[in-house]
N, C-alpha and C positions, 0 to 999 in steps of 0.2 A: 628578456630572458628569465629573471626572476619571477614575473606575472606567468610563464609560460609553466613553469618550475612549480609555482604553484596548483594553478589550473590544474595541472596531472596529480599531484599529492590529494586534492577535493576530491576528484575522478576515483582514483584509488581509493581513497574514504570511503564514498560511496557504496561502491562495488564491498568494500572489505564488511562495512556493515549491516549491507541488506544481503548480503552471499555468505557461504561460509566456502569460498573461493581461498586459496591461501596468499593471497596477494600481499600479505604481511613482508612474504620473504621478497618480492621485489623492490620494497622501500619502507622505509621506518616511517610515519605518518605522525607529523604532530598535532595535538590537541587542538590548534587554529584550522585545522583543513578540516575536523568534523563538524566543529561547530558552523563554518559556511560551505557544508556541504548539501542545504536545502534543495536549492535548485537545478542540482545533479542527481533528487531522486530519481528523477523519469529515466535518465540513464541507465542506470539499474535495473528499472521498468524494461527497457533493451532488452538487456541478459535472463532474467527471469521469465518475459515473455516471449522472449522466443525459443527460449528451453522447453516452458510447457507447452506452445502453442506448436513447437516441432513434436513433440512427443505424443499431442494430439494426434497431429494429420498422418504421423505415421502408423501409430498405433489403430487407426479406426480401419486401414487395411488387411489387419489380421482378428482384431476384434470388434463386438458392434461396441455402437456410441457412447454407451455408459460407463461400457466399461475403458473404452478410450479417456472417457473425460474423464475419469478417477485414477487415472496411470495420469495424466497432465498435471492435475493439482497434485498427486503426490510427489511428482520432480521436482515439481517447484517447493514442497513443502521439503525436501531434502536439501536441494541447493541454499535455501535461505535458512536453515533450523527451526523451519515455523516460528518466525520472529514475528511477522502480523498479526499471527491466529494466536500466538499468547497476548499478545494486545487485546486481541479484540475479548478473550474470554477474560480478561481482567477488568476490560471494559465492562463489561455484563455484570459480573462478580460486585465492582464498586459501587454501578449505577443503580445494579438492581437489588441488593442489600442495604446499600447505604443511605440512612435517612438525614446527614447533613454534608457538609463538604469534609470535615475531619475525617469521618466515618467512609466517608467516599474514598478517599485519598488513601486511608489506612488500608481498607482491603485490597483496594487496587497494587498496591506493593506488596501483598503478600505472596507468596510465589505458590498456595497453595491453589487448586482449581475449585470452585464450587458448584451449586446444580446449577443456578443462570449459567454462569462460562461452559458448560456442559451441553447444558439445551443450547446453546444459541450459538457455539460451532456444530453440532447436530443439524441444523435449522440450516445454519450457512451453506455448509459444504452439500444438503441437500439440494437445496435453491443453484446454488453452482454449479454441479453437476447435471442436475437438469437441464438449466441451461444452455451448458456449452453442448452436451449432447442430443439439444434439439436442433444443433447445427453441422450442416454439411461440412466436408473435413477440412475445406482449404477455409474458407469462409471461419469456422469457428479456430483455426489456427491463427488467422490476422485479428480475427475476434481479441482472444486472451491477449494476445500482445497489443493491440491498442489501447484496451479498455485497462490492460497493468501500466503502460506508462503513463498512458493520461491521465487516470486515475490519479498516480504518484504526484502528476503537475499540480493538480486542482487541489487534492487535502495538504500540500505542501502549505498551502496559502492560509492555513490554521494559526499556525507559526506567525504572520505578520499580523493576523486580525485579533489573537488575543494574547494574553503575556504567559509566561510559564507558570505552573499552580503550584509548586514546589522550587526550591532554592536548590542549587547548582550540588549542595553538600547532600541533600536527601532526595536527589535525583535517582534511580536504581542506576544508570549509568557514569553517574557523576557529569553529567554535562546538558548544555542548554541553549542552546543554538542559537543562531547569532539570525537579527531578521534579514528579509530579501531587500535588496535596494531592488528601486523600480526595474532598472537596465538586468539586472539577478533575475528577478521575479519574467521579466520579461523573456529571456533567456529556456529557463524553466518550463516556460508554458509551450517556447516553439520546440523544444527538445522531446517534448510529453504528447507534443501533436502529431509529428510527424506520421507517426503509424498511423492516424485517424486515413491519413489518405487511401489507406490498403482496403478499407471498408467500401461493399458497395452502396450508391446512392443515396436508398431511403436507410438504411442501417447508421449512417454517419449521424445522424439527428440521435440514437442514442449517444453519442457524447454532451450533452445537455445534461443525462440524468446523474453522475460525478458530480456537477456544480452544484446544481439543487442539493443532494446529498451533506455534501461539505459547508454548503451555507446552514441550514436546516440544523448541522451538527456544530457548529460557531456557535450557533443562538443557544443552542442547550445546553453547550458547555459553560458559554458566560453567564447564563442563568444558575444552572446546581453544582459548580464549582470557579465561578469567577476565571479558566483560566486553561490551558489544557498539559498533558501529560504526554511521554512517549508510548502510552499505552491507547492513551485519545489518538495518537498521530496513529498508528497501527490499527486500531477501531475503525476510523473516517477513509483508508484506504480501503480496506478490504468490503466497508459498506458500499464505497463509490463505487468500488471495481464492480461487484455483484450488482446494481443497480442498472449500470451498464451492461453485463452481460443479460441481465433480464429481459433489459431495453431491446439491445437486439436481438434475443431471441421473440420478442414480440411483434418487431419489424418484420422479420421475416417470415411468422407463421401465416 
């Protein structure tokens, strides 16, 4: 009963800090539910991808595709408060100013934006929208929602392979997450697959390019900061996710 009690307080974690869903008022969430709430990213991946991957398929019958797919990412960018794409342009901001790890670290905590974070969500959401509207409407609707939770699975594993690059007290959200035990980890990845199954065929081999991604992104992180950040975790998602919609938009041209 207690383990069940719990399980749903994660769930709710989850949901409460990749949404801006007001799940707060259904239950008061303590500090131990976010901290092992890793392997209930892909969950969230759920709700977010099938917000924007509904908003897709529906959207492309009144409008053409472009402008479909920039009505998708902007749902998503509403339901979740652009909480990845401030990661990722902090990412930018740290990586791509900063000439040692202090220097890295420092900017990446500043909340203000710079040109790298500027250019390189310009870059992104180009490449993404692209993407998704090089794809027919159902297809690119199970598109975004597999390539979001899988996504979520895969950079989730950031987390176990390097340690935190900041202390718990100069975290921007004060917290630091607890790693996956294997049976978690394990958990995580069939939770983040599921949707792979919605993919046709040859399209399912883009979930390959998320791993590579997030591998690729381990090695750089332990290299030019020994360690990653909630800003890396948001960075290595929205990379893997775009890599994957690439991927399948390459499969099927």
């Amino acid at each position: 009963r207690r383990d069940q009690i719990f399980l749903m307080e994660r769930a709710i974690a989850a949901l409460s800090f990749f949404t801006r869903l007001p799940l707060w008022r259904v239950k008061e969430i303590g500090a131990d539910a976010y901290k092992r709430v890793v392997e209930l990213w892909p969950l969230a991946g759920w709700v977010t991808g099938s917000v924007a991957g509904g908003v897709y398929f529906a959207a492309s019958f009144a409008f053409g595709p472009m402008i479909a797919a920039v009505m998708a990412l902007s749902s998503r960018l509403l339901l979740t408060g652009a909480l990845h794409e401030d990661g990722l342009a902090d990412f930018a901001d740290g990586f791509g100013g900063g000439t040692d790890r202090d220097r890295i670290l420092n900017i990446m905590k500043d909340s203000h934006i710079g040109s790298y974070g500027v250019i390189t969500l310009i870059i992104y959401f180009l490449l993404a929208v692209g993407a998704i509207a090089s794809m027919p409407p159902a297809i690119g609707a199970v598109a975004i929602l597999a390539s979001d939770s899988w996504s979520k699975a895969v950079s989730s594993w950031i987390i176990n392979f390097l340690p935190y690059a900041r202390s718990a007290t100069t975290a921007k959200n004060r917290l630091v997450y607890s790693r996956m035990s294997p049976s978690a980890a394990t958990v995580g990845i069939i939770i983040g697959a599921i949707p792979l199954i919605l993919l046709p065929g040859p399209a399912a081999v883009a979930a390959v390019a998320p791993i590579v991604v997030t591998g690729l992104m381990i090695i750089y992180l332990r290299h030019k900061i020994g360690g990653y950040t909630g800003d890396c975790c948001g960075a290595t998602f929205l990379l893997s996710e775009l890599a994957m919609l690439l991927a399948v938009s390459a499969m099927l041209f």
